[in-house]
C-alpha positions as CSV (number, residue, x, y, z in Angstrom):
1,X,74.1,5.4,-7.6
2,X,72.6,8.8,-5.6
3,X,69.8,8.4,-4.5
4,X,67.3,10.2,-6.4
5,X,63.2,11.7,-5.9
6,X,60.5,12.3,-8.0
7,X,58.4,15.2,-7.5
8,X,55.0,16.1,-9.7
9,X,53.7,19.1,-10.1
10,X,49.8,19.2,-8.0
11,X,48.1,20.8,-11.1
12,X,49.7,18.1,-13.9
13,X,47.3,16.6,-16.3
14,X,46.8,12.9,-14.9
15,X,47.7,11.3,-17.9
16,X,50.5,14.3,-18.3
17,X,51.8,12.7,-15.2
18,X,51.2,9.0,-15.9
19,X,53.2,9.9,-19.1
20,X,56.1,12.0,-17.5
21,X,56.2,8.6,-14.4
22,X,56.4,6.3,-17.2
23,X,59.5,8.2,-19.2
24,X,61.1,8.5,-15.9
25,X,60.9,4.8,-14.7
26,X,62.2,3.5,-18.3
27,X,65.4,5.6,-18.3
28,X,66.1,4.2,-14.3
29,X,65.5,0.8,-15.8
30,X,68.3,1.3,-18.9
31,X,70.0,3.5,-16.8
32,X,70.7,0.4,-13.9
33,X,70.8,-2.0,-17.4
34,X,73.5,0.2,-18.6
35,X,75.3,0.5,-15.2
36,X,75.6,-3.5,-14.8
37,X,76.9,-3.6,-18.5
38,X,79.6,-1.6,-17.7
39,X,80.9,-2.9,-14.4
40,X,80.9,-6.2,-16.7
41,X,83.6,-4.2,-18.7
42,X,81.1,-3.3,-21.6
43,X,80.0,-7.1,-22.3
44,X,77.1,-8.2,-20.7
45,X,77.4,-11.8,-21.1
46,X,74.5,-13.9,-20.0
47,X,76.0,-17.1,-19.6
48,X,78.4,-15.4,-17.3
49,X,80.5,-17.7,-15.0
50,X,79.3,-17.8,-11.1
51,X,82.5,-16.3,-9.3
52,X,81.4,-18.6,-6.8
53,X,82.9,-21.5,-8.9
54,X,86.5,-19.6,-8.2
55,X,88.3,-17.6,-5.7
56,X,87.9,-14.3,-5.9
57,X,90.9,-13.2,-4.1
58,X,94.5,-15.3,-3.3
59,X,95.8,-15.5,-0.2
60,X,99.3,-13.8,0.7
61,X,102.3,-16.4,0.4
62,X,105.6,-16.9,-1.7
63,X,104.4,-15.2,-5.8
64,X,105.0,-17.9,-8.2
65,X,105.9,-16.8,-11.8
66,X,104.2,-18.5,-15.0
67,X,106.3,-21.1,-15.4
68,X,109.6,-22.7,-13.2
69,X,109.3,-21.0,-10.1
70,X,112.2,-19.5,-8.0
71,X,110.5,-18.8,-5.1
72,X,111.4,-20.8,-2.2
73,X,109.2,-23.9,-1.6
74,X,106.9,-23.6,1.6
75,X,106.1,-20.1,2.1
76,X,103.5,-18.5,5.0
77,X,100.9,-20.3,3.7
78,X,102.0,-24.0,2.9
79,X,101.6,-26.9,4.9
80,X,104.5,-29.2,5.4
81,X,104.1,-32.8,5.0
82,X,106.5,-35.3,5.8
83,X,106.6,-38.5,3.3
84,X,104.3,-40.3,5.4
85,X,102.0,-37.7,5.0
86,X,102.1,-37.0,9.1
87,X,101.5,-33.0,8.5
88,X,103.8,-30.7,11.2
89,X,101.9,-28.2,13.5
90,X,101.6,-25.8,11.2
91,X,98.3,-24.3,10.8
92,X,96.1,-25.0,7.2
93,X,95.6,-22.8,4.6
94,X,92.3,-20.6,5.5
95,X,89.8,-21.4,2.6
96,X,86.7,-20.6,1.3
97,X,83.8,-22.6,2.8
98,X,82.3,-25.0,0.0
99,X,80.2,-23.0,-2.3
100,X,76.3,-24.6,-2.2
101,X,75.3,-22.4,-5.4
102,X,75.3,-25.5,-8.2
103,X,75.6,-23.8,-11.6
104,X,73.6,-24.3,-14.4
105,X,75.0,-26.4,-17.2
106,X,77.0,-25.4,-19.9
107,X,76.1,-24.1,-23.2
108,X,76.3,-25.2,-26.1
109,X,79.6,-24.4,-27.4
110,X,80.5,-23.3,-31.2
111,X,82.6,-26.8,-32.0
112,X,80.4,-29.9,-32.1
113,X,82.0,-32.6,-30.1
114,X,85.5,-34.2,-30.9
115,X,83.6,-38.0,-31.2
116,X,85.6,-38.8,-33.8
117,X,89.2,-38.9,-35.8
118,X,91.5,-40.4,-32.7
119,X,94.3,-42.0,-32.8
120,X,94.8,-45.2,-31.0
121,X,98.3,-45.6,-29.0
122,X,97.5,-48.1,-26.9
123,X,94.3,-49.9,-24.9
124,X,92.3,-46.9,-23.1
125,X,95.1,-44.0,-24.8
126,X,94.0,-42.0,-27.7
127,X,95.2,-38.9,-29.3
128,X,94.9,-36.0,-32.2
129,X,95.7,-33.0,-33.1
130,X,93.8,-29.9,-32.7
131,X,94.9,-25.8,-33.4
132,X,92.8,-22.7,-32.3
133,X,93.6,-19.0,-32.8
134,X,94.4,-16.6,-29.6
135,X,93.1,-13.0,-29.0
136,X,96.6,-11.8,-31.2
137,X,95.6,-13.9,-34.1
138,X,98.3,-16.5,-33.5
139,X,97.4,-20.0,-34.2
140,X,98.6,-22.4,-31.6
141,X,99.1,-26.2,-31.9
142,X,97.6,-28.1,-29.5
143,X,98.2,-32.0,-28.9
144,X,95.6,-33.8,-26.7
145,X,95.6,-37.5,-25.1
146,X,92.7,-39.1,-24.2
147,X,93.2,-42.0,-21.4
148,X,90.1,-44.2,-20.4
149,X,91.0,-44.2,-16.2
150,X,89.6,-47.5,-16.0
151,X,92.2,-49.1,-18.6
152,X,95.5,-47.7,-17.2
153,X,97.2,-46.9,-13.9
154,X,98.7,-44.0,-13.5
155,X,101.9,-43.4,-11.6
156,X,103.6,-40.0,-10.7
157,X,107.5,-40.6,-10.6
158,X,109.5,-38.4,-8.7
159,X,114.0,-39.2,-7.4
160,X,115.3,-36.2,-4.9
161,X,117.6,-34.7,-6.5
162,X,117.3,-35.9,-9.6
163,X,116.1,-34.5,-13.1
164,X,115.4,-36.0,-16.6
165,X,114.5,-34.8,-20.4
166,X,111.6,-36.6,-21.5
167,X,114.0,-38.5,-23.5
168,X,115.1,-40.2,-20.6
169,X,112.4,-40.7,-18.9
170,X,110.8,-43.4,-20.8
171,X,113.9,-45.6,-19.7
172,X,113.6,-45.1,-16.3
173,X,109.6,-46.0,-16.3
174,X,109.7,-49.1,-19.1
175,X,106.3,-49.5,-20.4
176,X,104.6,-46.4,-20.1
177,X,102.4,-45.1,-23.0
178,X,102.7,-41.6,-22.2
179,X,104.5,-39.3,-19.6
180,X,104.4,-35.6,-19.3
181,X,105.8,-32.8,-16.8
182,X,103.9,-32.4,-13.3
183,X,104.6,-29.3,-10.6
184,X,106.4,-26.3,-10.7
185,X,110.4,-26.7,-9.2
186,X,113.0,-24.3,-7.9
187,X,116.0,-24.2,-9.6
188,X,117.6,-27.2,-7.2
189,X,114.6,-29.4,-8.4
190,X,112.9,-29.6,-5.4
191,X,109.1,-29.9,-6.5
192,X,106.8,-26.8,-5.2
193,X,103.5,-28.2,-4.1
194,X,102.4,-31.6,-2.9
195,X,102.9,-34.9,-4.8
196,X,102.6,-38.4,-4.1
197,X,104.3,-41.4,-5.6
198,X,102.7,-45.0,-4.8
199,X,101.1,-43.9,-1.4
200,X,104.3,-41.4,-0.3
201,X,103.2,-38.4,0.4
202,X,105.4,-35.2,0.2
203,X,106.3,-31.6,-0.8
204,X,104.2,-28.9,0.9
205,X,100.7,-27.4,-0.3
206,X,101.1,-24.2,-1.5
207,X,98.2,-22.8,0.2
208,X,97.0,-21.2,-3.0
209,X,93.0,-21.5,-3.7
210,X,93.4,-21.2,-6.9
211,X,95.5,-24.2,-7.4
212,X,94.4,-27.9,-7.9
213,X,95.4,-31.5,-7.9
214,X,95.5,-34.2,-9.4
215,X,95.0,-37.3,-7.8
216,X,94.4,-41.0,-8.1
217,X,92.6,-43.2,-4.7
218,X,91.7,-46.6,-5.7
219,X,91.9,-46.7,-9.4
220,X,89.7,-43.2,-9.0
221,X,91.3,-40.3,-11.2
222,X,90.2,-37.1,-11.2
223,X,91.0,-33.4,-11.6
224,X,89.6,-31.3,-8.3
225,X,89.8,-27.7,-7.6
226,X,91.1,-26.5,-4.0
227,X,89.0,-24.1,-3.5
228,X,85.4,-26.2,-3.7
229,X,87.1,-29.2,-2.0
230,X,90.3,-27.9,0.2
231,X,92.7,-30.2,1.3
232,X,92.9,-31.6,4.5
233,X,96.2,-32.9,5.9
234,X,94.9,-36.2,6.9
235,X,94.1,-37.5,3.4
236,X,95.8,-40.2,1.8
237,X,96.5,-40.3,-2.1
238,X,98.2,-43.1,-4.1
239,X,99.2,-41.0,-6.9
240,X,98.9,-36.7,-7.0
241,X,100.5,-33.8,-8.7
242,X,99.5,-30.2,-7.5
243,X,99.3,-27.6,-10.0
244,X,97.7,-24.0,-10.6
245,X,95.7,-22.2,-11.8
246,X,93.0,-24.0,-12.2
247,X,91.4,-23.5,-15.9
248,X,88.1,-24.5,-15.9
249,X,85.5,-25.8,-13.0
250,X,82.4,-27.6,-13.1
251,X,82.4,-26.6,-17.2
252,X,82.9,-23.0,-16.3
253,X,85.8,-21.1,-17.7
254,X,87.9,-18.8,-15.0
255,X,86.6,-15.3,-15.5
256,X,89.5,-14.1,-14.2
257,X,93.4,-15.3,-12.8
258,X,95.2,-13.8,-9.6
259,X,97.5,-10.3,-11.0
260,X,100.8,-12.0,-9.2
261,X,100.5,-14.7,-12.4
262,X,102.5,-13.6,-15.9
263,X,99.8,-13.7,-18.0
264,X,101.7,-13.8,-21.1
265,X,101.4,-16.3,-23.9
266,X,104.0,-19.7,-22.7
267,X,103.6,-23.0,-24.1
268,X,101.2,-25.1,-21.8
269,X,100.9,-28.3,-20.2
270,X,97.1,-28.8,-18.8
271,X,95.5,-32.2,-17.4
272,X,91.9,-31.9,-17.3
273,X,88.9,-34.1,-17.2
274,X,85.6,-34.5,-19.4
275,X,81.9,-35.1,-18.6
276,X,82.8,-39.0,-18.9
277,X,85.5,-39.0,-16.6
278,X,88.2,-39.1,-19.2
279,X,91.8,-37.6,-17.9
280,X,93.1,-35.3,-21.1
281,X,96.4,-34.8,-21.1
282,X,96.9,-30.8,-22.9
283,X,100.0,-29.8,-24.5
284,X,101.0,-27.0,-26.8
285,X,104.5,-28.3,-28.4
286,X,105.5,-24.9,-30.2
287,X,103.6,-22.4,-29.8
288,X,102.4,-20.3,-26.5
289,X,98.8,-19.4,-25.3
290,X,98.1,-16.9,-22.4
291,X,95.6,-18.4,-19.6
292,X,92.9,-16.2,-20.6
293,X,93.5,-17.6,-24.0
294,X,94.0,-21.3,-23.2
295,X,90.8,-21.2,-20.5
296,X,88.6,-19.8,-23.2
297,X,89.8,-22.5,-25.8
298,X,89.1,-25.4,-23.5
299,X,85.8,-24.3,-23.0
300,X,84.9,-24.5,-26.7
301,X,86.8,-26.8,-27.7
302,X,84.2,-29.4,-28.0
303,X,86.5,-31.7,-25.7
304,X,83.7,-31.5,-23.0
305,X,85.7,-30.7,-20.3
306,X,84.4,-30.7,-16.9
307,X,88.0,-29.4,-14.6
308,X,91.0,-28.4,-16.7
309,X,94.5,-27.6,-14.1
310,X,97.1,-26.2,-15.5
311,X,100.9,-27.3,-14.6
312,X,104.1,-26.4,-15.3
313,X,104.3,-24.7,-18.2
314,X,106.6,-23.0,-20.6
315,X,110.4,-24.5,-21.1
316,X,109.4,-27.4,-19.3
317,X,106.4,-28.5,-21.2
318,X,107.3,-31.3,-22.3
319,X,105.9,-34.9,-23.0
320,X,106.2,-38.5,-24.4
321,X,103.9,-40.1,-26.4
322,X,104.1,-43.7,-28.0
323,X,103.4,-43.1,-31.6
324,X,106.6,-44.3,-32.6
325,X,109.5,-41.8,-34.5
326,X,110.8,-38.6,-33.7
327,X,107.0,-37.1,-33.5
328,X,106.6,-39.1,-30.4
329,X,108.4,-36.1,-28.2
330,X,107.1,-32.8,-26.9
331,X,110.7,-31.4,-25.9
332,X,111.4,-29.4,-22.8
333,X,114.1,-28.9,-20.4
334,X,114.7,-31.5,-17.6
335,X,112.2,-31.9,-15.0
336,X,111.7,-33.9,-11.3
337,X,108.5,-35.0,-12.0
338,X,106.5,-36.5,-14.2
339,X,103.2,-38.5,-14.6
340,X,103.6,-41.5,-16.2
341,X,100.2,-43.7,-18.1
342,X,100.9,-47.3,-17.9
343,X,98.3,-49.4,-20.5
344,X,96.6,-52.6,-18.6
């Protein structure tokens, strides 16, 4: 904005000039209201999220499309790990220092709370069925697990050099009540980002701040964003799966994702975790949803969702579900890793 001056006349009336002060001051104040309106894109929307809850830029390293990469795993910015999680010399990721802003809580969203109508598959696993519309008018399916942390153990499964339809998976990992695809691969099936299986730690991170894990310490699940809590190369996980970009933090939806992602509708796989401490497991079986779409959905889908991370999506969303018959599969292509719910 120029800066501007306000010159009266000597010989104005005084209430002539307390008049013409007046006008001028109220047309600065809707003038600035009307300025921040439109650097909000025309929308002022007071429940607004804090950019400080997300990265507002990404730092330069190998682009990753929506879906199965085919960029070449490590890139300027990823930190090799070795499988006993002894990290090379190569320097961290630079990240964001730990935002101290604590944002206020969520409002009320327009779909009371999903308390009710799910469907038991085994101790601590529930499901149903859920559809919203996106911004094209296309109504997407959406198939939701709820697992109870404190009733299962959960176990990422991962064989170099091997890959598996969900159809085959439940063989290899006897006794799981649910299993569903983790990171993004290349084309060989060598996972992008880090996982660990039972303690064994490897992959590289992929130095992106807008990416998040998954991870289990001590029977402790939960879904973390890297760019609040960034990883340091020491720490030791039982179970994790890295994924991006994150969805939704601290209840807040993303306001925004990084322009090298292909924001186009794909069908989604999304772990996430509610207010309770619930893991949801996210699918869309059919149908695709953009992250802009799928982000906003979460946030009002009365699921109370606290972190939502999404993972690999499109041709290799896939899952397996014990329900018993055909319905029981989410098809996909064959994928390297998975994450697999074992009931107590």
């Amino acid at each position: 904005m120029k800066p501007f001056t306000i010159a009266l006349r000597r010989r104005m009336p005084f209430k002539a000039a307390s008049r013409t002060m007046r006008s001028l001051l109220n047309g600065l104040t809707i003038g600035l209201l009307a300025a921040v309106v439109a650097g909000c894109g025309g929308n002022f929307d007071p429940n607004a999220t804090p950019i400080s809850l997300f990265p507002t830029a990404i730092p330069k390293g190998s682009p990753f499309p929506t879906f199965i990469s085919f960029a070449t795993p490590g890139g300027p910015t990823a930190v090799p790990v070795t499988a006993a999680g002894a990290s090379s010399s190569a320097p961290l990721a630079t990240n964001t220092p730990l935002p101290t802003f604590t944002p206020s809580p969520v409002p009320p969203t327009a779909i009371p709370t999903l308390d009710a109508n799910w469907l038991s598959v085994a101790n601590g696993i529930a499901y149903r069925n859920l559809t919203f519309k996106d911004t094209q008018g296309n109504l997407v399916g959406v198939l939701v697990a709820r697992i109870d942390p404190t009733k299962v153990n959960f176990q990422v499964a991962y064989i170099p050099g091997q890959t598996k339809t969900m159809q085959n998976w439940p063989l290899a990992l006897p006794g799981a009540a649910l299993i569903v695809n983790g990171n993004y691969f290349d084309p060989s099936g060598n996972p992008l980002g880090l996982l660990a299986t039972n303690g064994n730690l490897s992959g590289f991170s992929n130095g992106r701040t807008d990416s998040g894990f998954f991870q289990v310490n001590g029977g402790i699940a939960r879904v973390r964003s890297l760019f609040l809590e960034p990883f340091n190369n020491t720490e030791h996980f039982d179970q994790l799966l890295q994924g991006f970009p994150m969805l939704m933090v601290k209840g807040q939806v993303a306001p925004a994702f990084n322009g090298d992602l292909d924001n186009t509708a794909q069908r989604r796989t999304v772990i996430a975790q509610d207010i309770h401490g619930n893991i949801l497991i996210i699918v869309t079986p059919l149908a695709g949803a953009s992250f802009k779409d799928m982000a906003a959905y979460l946030g009002v889908s009365g699921l109370q969702i606290d972190s939502a991370l999404n993972l690999d999506g499109g041709a290799s969303t896939s899952m397996y579900l014990q329900t018993g018959g055909p319905s029981q599969y989410t098809y996909g292509i064959s994928v390297p890793v998975v994450l697999a719910v074992f009931p107590h």
